[in-house]
Backbone as a ProteinNet text record, in pm:
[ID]
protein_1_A
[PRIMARY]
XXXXXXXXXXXXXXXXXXXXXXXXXXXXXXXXXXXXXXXXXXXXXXXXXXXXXXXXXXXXXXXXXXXXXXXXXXXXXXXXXXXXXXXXXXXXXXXXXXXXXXXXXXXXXXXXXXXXXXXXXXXX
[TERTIARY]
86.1	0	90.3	64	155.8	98.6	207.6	199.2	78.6	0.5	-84.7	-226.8	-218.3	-352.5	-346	-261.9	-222.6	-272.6	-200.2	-226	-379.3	-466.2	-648.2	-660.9	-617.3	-691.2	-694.2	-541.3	-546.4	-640.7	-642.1	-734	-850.2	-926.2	-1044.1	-1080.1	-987.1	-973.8	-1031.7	-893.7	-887.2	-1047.3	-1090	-1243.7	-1329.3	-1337.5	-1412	-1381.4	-1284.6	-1310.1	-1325.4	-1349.8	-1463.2	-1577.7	-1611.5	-1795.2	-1840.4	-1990.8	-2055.3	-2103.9	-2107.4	-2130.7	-2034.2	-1912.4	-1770.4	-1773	-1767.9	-1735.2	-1819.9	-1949.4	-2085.6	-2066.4	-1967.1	-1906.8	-1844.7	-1838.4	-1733.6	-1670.9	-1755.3	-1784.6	-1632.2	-1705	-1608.4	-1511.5	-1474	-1366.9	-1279	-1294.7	-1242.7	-1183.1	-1262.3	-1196.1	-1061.4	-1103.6	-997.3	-916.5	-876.2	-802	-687.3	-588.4	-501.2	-555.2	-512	-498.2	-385.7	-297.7	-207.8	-171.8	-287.9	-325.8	-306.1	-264.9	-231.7	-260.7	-313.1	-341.8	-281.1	-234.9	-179.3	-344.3	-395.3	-530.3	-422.4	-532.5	-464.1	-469.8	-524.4	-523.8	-444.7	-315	-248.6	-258.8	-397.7	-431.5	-404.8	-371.1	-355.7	-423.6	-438.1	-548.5	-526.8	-584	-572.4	-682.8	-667.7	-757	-879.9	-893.7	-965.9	-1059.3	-981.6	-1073.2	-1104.1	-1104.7	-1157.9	-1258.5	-1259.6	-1373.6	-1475.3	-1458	-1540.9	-1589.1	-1533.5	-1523.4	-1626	-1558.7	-1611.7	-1840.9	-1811.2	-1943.9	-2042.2	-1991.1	-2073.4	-2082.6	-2003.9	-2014.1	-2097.1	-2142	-2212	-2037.9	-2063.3	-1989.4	-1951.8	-1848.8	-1823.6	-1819.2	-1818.9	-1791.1	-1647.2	-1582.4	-1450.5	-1418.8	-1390.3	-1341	-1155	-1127.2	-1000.7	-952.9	-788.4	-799.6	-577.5	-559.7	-416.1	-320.9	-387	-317.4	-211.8	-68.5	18	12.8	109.3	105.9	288.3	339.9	446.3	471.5	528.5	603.5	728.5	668.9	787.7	898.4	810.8	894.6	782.8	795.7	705.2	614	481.8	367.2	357.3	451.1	368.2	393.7	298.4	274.3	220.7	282.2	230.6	92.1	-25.9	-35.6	-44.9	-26.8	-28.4	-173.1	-199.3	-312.5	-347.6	-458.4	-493.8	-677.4	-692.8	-798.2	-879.2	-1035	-1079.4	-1203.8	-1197.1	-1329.5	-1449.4	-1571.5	-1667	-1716.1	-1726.3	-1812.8	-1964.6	-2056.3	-2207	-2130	-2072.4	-2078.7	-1997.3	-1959.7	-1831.9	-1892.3	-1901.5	-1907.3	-1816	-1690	-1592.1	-1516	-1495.9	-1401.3	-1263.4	-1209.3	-1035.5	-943.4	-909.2	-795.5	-652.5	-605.5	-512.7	-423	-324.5	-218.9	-253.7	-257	-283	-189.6	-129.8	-77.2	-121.5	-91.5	-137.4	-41.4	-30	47.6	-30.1	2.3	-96.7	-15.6	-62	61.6	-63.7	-42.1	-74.4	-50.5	-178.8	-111.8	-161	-140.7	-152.1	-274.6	-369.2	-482.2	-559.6	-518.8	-602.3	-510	-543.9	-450.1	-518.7	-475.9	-521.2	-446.1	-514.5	-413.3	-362.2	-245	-158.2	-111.8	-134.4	-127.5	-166.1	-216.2	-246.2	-261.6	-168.6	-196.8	-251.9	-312.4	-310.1	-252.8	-240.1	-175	-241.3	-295.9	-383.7	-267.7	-354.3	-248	-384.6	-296.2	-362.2	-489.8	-618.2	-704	-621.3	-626.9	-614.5	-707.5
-117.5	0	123.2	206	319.7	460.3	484	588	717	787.1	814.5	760.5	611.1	510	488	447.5	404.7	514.6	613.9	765.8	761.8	758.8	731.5	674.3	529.2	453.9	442.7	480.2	495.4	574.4	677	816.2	739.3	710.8	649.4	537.5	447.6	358.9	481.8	541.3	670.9	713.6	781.2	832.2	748.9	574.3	450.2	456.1	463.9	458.4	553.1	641.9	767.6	795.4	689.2	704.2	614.2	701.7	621.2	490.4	453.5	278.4	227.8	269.3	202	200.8	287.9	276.4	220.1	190.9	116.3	6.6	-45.6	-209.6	-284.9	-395.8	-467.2	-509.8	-570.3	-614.4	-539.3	-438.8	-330.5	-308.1	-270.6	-240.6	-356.6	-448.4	-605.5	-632.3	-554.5	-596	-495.3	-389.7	-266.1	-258.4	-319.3	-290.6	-454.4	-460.4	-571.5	-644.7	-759.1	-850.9	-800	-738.2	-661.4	-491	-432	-266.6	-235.3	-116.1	-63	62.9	163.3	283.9	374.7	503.8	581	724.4	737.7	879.4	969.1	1063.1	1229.9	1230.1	1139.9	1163	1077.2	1000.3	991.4	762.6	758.1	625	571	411.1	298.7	200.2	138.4	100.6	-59.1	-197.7	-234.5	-316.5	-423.2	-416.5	-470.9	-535.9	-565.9	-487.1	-386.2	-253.5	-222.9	-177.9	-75.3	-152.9	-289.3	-366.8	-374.2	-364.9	-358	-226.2	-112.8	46.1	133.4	106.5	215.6	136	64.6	15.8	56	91.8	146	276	344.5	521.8	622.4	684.8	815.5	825.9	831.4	845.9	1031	1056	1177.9	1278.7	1348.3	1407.3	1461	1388.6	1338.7	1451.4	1559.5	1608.8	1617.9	1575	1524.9	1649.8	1628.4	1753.5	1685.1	1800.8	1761.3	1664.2	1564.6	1425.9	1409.3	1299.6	1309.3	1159.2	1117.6	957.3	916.6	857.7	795.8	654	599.2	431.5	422.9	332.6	302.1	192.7	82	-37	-95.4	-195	-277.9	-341.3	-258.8	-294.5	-218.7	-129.5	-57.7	96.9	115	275	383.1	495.9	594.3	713	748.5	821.4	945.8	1057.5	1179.7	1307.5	1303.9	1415.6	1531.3	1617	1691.1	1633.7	1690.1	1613.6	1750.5	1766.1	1787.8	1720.7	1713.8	1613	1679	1695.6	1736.6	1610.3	1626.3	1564.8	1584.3	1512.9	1503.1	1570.3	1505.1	1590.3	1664.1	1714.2	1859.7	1980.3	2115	2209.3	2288.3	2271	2291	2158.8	2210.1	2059.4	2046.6	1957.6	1925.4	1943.9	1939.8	1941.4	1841.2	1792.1	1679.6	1674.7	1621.2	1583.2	1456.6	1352.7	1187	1145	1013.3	909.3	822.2	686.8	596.4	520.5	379.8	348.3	174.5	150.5	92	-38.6	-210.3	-314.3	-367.9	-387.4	-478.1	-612.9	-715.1	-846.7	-988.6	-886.1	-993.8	-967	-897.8	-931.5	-750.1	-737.2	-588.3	-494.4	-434.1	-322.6	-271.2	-311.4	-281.9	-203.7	-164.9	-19.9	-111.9	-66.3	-157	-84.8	92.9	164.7	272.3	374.7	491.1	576.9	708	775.3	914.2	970.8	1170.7	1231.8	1324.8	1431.2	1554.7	1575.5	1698.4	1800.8	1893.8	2001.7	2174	2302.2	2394.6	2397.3	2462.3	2490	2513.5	2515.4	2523.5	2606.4
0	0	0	-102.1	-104.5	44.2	71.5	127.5	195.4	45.8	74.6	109.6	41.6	72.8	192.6	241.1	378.6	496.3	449	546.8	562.2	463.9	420.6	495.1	494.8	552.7	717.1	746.8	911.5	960.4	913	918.4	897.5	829.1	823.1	953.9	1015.1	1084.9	1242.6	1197.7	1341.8	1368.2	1288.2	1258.6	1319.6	1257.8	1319.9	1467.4	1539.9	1684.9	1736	1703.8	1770	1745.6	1672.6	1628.1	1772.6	1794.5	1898.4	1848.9	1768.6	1704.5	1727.7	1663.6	1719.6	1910.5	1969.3	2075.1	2210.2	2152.9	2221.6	2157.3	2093	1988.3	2053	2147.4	2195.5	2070.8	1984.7	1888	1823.1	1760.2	1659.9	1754.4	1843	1917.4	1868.9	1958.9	1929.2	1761.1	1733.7	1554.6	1518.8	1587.9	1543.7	1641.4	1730.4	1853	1853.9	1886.3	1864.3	1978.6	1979.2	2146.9	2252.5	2174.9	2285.7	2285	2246.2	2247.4	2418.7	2408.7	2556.7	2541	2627.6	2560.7	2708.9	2703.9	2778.1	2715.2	2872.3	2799.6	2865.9	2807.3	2898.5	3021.8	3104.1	3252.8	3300.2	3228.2	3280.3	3315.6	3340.2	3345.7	3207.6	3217.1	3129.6	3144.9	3036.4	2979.8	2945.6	2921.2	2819.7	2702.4	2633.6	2513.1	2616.3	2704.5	2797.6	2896.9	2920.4	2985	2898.7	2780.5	2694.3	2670.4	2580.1	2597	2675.3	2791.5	2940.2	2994.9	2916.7	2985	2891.1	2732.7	2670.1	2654.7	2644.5	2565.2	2661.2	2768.2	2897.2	2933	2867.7	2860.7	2713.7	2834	2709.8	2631.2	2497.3	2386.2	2426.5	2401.4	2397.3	2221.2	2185.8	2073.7	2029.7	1943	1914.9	1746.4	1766.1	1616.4	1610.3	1476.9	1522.4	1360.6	1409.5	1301.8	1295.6	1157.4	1198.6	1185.9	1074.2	1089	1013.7	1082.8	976.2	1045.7	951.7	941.1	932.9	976.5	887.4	956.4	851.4	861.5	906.5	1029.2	1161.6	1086.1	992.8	978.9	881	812.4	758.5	834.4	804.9	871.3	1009.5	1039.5	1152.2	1073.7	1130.7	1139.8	1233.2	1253.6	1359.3	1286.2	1370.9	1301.6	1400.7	1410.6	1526	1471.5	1560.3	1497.3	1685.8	1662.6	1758	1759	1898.2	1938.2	2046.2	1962.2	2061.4	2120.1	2265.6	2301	2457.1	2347.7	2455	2508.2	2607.8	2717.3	2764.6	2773.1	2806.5	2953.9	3070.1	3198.8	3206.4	3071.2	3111.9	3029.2	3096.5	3019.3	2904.8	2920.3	2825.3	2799.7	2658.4	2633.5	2650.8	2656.1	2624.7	2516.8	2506.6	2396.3	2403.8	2318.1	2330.3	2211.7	2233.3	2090.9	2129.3	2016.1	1981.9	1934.8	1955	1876.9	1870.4	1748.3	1780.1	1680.3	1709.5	1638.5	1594.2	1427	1369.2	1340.6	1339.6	1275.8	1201.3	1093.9	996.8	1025.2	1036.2	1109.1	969.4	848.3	765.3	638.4	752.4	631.1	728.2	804.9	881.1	940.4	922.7	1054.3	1142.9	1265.2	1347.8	1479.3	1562.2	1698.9	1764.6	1760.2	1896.6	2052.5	1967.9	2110.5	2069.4	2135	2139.6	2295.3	2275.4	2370.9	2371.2	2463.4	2443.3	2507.8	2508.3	2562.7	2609.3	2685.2	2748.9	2659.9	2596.1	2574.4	2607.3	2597.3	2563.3	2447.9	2447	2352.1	2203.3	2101.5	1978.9	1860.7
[MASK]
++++++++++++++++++++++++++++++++++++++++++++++++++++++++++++++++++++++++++++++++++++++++++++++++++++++++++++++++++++++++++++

């Protein structure tokens, strides 16, 4: 997969786990998330493919606009992609703001997250 397809498609992938279908999905999670995904949030807590499974499908979905994305290739078959993040909350009156990573391995036939973290940063 050349370069810019690739960049698409992470980005497209990225997009899928911030939809409230994706994230009310054990289901979809489970498909897009590795068996050994670990995630670092902005608050500092870690995560793994097991909590998220057990965590998100049980929360009001938050509103996820993501902006900013660059992509590049770590090695054959992994890839990083970095973007900015902002996320409202149903029980918060202002939202957050974050820098993202995430980093993507191709395990043959899918690509799927093997980690992703945020970064609380300043508004944008």
């Amino acid at each position: 997969m050349d370069s810019k397809l690739l960049t698409q498609h992470l980005i497209e992938l990225e997009q899928l786990l911030v939809q409230p279908a994706t994230r009310l999905s054990a289901e979809l999670l489970n498909l897009y998330l590795a068996d050994d995904f670990n995630e670092i949030a902005a608050t500092g807590r870690c995560f793994g493919k097991a909590d998220v499974l057990e965590r998100l499908p049980t929360e009001t979905p938050p509103v996820i606009t993501q902006q900013d994305f660059t992509c590049r290739v770590l090695a054959d078959g992994l890839a990083q992609l970095t973007y900015r993040a902002t996320i409202q909350r149903v029980e918060d009156d202002s939202p957050s703001y974050s820098v993202r990573s995430s980093l993507y391995r191709f395990d043959g036939e899918h690509w799927q997250m093997i980690f992703h973290q945020g970064t609380a940063c300043n508004p944008f």
